[in-house]
N, C-alpha and C positions, 0 to 999 in steps of 0.2 A: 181216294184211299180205299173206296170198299172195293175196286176194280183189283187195286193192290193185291189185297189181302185175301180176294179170291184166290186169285194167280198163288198166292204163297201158301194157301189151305192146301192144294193141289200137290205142290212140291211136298209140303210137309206128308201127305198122303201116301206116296209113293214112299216116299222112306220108312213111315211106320207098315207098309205092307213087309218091305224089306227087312226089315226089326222083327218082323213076327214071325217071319218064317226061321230067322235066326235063333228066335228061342224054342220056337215049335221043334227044334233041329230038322228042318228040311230044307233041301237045298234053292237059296233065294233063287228066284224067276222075276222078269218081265217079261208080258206078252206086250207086243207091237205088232200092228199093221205089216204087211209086205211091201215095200217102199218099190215096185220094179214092174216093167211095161205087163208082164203075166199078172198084174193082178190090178190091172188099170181099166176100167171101163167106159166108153161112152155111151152119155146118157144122148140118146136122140133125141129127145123130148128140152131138155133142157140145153142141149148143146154144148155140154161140156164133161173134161172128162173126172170121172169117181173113180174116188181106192174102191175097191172089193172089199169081196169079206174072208182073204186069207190071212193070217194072222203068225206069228213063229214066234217062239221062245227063246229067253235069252236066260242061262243058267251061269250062278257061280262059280259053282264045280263041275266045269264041262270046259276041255281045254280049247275047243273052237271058238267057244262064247262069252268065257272068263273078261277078256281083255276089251271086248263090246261090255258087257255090261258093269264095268268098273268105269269105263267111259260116259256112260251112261247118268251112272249116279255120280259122278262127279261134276258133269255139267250140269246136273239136277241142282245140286250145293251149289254151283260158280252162280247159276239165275237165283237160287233164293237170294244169296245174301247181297246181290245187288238188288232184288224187290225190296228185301228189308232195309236197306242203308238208302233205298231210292237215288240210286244209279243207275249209268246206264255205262256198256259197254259194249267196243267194237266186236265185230267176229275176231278178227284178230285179237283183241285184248284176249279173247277165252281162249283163243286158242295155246298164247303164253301163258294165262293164269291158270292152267290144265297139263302143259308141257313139265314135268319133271319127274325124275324115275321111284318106280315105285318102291317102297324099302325093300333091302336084303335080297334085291334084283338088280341086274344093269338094264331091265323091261323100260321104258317112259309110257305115262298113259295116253300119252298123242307121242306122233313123230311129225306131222304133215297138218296143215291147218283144213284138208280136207276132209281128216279124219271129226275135227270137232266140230266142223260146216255139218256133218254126214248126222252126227251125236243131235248137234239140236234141231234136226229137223225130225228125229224119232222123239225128241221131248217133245216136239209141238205135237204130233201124234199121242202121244201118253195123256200128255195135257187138258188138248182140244184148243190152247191157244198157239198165236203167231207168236213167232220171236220177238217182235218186238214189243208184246206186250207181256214178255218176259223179261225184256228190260236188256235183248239184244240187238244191235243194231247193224247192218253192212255200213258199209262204204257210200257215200251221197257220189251218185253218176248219173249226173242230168241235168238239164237245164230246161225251165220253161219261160212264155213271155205273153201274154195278152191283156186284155183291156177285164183285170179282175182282183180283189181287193181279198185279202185274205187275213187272218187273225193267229199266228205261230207264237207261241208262249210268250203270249203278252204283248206285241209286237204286232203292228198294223203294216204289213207288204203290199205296194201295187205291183203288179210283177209288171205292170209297161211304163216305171220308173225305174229300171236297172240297169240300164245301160245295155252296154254289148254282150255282157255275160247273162241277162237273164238273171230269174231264181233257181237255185239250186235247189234240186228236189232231194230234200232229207229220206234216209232208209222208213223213218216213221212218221207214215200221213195222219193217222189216226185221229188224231187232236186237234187238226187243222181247224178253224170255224172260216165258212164261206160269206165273205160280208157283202159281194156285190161279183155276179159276173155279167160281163156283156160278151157273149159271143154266139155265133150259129153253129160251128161245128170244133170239134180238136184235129190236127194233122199230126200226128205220130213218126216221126222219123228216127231211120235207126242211125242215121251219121250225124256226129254233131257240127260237121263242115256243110251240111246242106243246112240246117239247122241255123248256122251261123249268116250262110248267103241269105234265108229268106227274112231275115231279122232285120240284115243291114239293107234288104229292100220293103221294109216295115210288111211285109205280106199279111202279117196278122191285123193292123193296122186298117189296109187296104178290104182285106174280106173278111175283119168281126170273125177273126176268130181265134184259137192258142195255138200256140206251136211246141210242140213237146220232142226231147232227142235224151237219147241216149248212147252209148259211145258201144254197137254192137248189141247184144242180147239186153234184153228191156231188164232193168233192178224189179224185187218186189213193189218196192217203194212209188217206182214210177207207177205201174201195173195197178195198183192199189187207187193211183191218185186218180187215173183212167178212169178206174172203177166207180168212185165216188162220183164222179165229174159226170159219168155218163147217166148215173142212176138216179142221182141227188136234181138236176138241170138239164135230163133226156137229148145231151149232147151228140152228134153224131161223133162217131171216130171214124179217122181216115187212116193208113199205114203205108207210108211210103219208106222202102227198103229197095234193097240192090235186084238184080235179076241173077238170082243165085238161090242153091237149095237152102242156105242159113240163113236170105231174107225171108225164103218163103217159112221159115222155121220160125222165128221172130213173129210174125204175123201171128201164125197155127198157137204160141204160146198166149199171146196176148187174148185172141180170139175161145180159144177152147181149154188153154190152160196149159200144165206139162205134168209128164211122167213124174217126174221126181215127186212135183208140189200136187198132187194132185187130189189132195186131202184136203190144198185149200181154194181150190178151184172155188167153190162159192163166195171166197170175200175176192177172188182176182181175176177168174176169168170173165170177158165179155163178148157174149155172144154173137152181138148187135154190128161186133166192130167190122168192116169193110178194107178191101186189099186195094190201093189206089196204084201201085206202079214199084217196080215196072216190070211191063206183063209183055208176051208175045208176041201181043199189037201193038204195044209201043216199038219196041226193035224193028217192026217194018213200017211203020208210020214215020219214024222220025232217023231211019235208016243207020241203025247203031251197031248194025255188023262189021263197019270197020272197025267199030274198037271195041270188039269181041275179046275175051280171055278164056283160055284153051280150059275144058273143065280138067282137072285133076282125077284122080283114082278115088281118092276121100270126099269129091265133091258128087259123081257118080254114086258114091255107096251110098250117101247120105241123102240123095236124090230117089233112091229106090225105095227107101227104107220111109220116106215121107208118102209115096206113093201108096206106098200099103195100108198106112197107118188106116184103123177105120173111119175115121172125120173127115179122112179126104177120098176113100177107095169110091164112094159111089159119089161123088161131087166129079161132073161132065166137067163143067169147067179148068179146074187145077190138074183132073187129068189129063186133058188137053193142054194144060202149061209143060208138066212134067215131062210128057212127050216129044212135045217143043226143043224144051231144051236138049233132051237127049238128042235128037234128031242135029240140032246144031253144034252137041256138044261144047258149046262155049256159053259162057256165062258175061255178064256186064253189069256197069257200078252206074248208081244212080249219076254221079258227075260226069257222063259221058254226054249228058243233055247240053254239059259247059261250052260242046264242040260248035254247039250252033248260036252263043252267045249266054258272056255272064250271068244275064239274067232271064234267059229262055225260061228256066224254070218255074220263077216268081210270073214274071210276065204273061208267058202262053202255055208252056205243060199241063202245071198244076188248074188254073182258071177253066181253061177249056174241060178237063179232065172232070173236075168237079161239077163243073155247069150243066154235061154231057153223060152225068151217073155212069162215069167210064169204070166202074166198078168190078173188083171180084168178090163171089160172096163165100 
C-alpha cells in the first residue's frame, strides 16, 4: 500500500505543478529527459549504458508540443486511477483507454499504440518509476523451466513441474518471492523453438541449470527476471541467439542495456552476462556455411551501426565478429546445428561450449 501511494503522490504532483502554472497564467510545461542515442552514455566503469543530462520542454501553447503533452497528462490520469482502484492494465488496454478525439476537433490523442508505448516510458522518466509499478503491464512473451520454486500472488510454482510449456514469465517480476533455486548457471535463448528442443531433451535437468527464451527481442519482464536471478543467487548468464546483427543486438540489450530504456539500465541491465553462440568459430567448427543466408541491405546497416556503438567500438573481439560477417556477407540461425542431428545441440554444442568457456565477453 505505501509502495502505492508513493507512485500516486507522484502522479498527483505532476498535475498540481500543471494546475499551478494554470493559475499563475503561464504557459504549462514538462521537462523530460532526451530519450535518444545523442543523449545516451556509457558508463565504462559500470558497464552499462546512462541518460545524460539533456533535458526538453514540453509546452501547452506551442503547436509542436501541444499534442505530446496532452498525451502526456493523459496517461498520467490513465496510471493513477488504476494505482487508485488497484488495477492493472495491458499496454494495449492504455492504449484504447487513451484513443478518442479530443473535443471540438477531429485530432484523437493517440492514433497508433506506439504513440502511448512512447507516453509512458517519458512517465517513467518524470516519475523515477517502471511501468509496471505504475500499474502497466506488456504482454507475457516467454517461457522459463528449472529445478526452482517460486511464490507468485499467493501461489507456490515449480517451474520443472509444467510440462512442455514451462512458466510463463509475466511483464511483472517484481513481487516474485524465491523459495528455492537449484541451478549453476541461466542459458538465455532468444528462439522459443530452441528453447522448446532443449526442454523436451530435459538439458536443464541434465546440467542444473534454467533455461530462459523469448520469442526474438528479450520483454522487460524477462530482462528484469535475469536481473534478479543473477544478483539475488550470483547466477552466471549464457545468451545464445542466431549469428545475425539482431542476435548480436539482443545480447548488447540484455548485457549493457538500450537506447530507448536507458534510464532504466540499473534495475535491467547485466553486465556480467556472456555471448555463448553462435560466433565465427562456430561457422568454421561445425561447418555452417552451407546454410548460409545472403545478408540484406537492413542487415548490413544495422551491422554497422552496432559496430560503432561505443560498448562494442574498442572490444577486439566482436570487432572481429562484425568483420566476419561482413566479409561472408551472410548470416545463420541457431537451428542450422539441426543439420548435424536433432539433438547436437543439447548433446555436443551447448556442453562442450560451456565446459570450454567458449565465451564472448
Amino acid at each position: 500500500m505505501a509502495k502505492k501511494n508513493k507512485q500516486e503522490s507522484k502522479l498527483k504532483e505532476l498535475g498540481l505543478k500543471v494546475l499551478k502554472d494554470v493559475e499563475k497564467i503561464r504557459n504549462p510545461n514538462i521537462t523530460i529527459p532526451v530519450r535518444a542515442l545523442s543523449n545516451v552514455i556509457f558508463n565504462k566503469k559500470s558497464k552499462t549504458l546512462e541518460l545524460g543530462n539533456k533535458k526538453s520542454k514540453r509546452f501547452f501553447f506551442n503547436v509542436a508540443h501541444a499534442k505530446k503533452f496532452l498525451q502526456t497528462i493523459e496517461v498520467a490520469s490513465v496510471s493513477k486511477n488504476l494505482l487508485n482502484e488497484e488495477k492493472h492494465a495491458s499496454l494495449r488496454d492504455v492504449f484504447y483507454m487513451m484513443k478518442r478525439t479530443i473535443p471540438g476537433t477531429s485530432v484523437n490523442i493517440v492514433d497508433e499504440q506506439s504513440e502511448s508505448d512512447n507516453v509512458i516510458e517519458d512517465l517513467e522518466l518524470l516519475t523515477g518509476d517502471s511501468r509496471e509499478q505504475l500499474n502497466i503491464n506488456a504482454n507475457k512473451n516467454g517461457s522459463i523451466v528449472g529445478k526452482v520454486t517460486i511464490e507468485d500472488a499467493g501461489d507456490t510454482i515449480r517451474w520443472d513441474k509444467l510440462g512442455s510449456g514451462g512458466w510463463s514469465i509475466p511483464s511483472n517480476v517484481e513481487d516474485i518471492k524465491f523459495k528455492s533455486v537449484n541451478a549453476k548457471y541461466i542459458l538465455y535463448m532468444e528462439k522459443a523453438a530452441v528453447w522448446e528442443r532443449l526442454n523436451e531433451d530435459r538439458f536443464w535437468e541434465k546440467h542444473k541449470c534454467i533455461l530462459i527464451s523469448s520469442q526474438g527481442q528479450t520483454t522487460r519482464g524477462i530482462r528484469r527476471l535475469l536481473q534478479r536471478l543473477y544478483e539475488e543467487y550470483k547466477l552466471p548468464i549464457y545468451v545464445l541467439t542466431d549469428y545475425d546483427a539482431y542476435g548480436f543486438y539482443i545480447y548488447s540489450v540484455i548485457k549493457y542495456g538500450s537506447i530507448n530504456l536507458a534510464h532504466a539500465s540499473e534495475r535491467l541491465a547485466i553486465p556480467g552476462v556472456k555471448f555463448l553462440g553462435i560466433s565465427s568459430n562456430d561457422i568454421e567448427k561445425y561447418d555452417l556455411k552451407k546454410h548460409f543466408i545472403k545478408l540484406k541491405d537492413h542487415d548490413i546497416s544495422r551491422l554497422k551501426q552496432l559496430a560503432e556503438y561505443s560498448w562494442f567500438k574498442d572490444n577486439k573481439q566482436w570487432q572481429k565478429e562484425f568483420k566476419t560477417m561482413r566479409q561472408y556477407g551472410s548470416k545463420a540461425e541457431i537451428q542450422a546445428l539441426s543439420s548435424r542431428g536433432i539433438t547436437f545441440i543439447s548433446e555436443k554444442y551447448l556442453p562442450e561450449k560451456i565446459k570450454n568457456k567458449d565465451f564472448i565477453d
